[in-house]
C-alpha positions as CSV (number, residue, x, y, z in Angstrom):
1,X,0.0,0.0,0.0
2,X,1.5,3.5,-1.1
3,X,1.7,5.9,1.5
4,X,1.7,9.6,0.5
5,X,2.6,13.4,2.6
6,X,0.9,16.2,2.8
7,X,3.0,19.1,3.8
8,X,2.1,22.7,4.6
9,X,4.0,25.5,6.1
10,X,4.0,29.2,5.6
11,X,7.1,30.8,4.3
12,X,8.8,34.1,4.6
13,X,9.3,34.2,1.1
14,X,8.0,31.6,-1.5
15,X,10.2,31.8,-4.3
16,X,13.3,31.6,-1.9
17,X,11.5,28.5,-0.3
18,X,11.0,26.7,-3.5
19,X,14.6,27.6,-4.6
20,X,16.3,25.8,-1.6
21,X,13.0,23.1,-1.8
22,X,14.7,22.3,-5.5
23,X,18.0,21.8,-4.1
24,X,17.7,19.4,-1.4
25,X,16.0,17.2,-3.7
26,X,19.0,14.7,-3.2
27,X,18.3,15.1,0.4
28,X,14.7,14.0,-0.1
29,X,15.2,10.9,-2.4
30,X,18.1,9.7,0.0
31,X,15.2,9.6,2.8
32,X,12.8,7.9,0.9
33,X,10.6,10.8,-0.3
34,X,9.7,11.2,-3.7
35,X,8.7,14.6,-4.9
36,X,5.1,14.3,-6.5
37,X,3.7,18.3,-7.1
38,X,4.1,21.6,-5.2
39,X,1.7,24.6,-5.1
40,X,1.6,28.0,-4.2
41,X,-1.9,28.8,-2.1
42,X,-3.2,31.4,-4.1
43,X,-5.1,33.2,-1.2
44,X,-2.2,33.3,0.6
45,X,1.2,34.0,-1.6
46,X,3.9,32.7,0.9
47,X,1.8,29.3,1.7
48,X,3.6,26.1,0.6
49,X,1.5,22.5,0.0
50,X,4.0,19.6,-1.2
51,X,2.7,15.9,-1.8
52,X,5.1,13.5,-1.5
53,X,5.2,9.8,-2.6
54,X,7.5,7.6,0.6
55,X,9.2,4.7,-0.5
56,X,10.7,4.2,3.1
57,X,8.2,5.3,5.6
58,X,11.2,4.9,8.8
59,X,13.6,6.9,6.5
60,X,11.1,9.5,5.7
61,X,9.6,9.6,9.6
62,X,13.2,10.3,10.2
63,X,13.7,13.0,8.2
64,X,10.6,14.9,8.9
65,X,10.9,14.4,12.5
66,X,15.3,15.2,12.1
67,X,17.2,18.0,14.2
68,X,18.7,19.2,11.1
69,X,15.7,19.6,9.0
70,X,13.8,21.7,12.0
71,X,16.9,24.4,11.8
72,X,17.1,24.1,8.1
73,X,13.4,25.7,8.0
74,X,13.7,27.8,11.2
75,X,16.6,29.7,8.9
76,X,14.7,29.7,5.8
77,X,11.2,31.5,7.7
78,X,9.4,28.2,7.3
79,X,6.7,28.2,10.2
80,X,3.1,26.6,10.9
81,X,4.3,23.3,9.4
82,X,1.7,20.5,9.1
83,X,2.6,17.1,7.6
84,X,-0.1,14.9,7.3
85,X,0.3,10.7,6.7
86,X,-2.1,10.1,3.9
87,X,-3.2,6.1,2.7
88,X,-6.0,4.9,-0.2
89,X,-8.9,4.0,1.1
């Protein structure tokens, strides 16, 4: 059964955020996230909404609960972050 993220966080700025987002792609795939589609709210310009596809859900737990990525988005403005577990019914 694939299992799939939601992620949500405001940013300070969202065209920074999705520049350094790009980057750590690497970063992602090595924890077992796949990179399905990323919007921009359009009520609210600096809002950020990723799905992801995990391959390896202890990887990607790891990651998303990781030290390193909390300071990462505490220096990039990233705030109000929700990730959300998602399954098929």
């Amino acid at each position: 059964m694939a299992t799939h993220v939601l992620w949500q966080a405001d940013v300070a700025d969202f065209d920074a955020w999705l520049t350094v987002f790009r980057d750590d792609v690497k970063n992602r795939r090595a924890a077992g996230i796949a990179d399905l589609n990323v919007w921009r709210d359009p009520d609210q310009a600096n809002h950020a909404v990723a799905l992801f596809a995990i391959t390896d859900l202890d990887k990607a737990k790891a990651f998303f609960d990781s030290e390193e990525l909390a300071m990462h988005m505490e220096r990039d403005g990233v705030i109000n972050v929700t990730v959300k577990r998602l399954i098929p019914a």
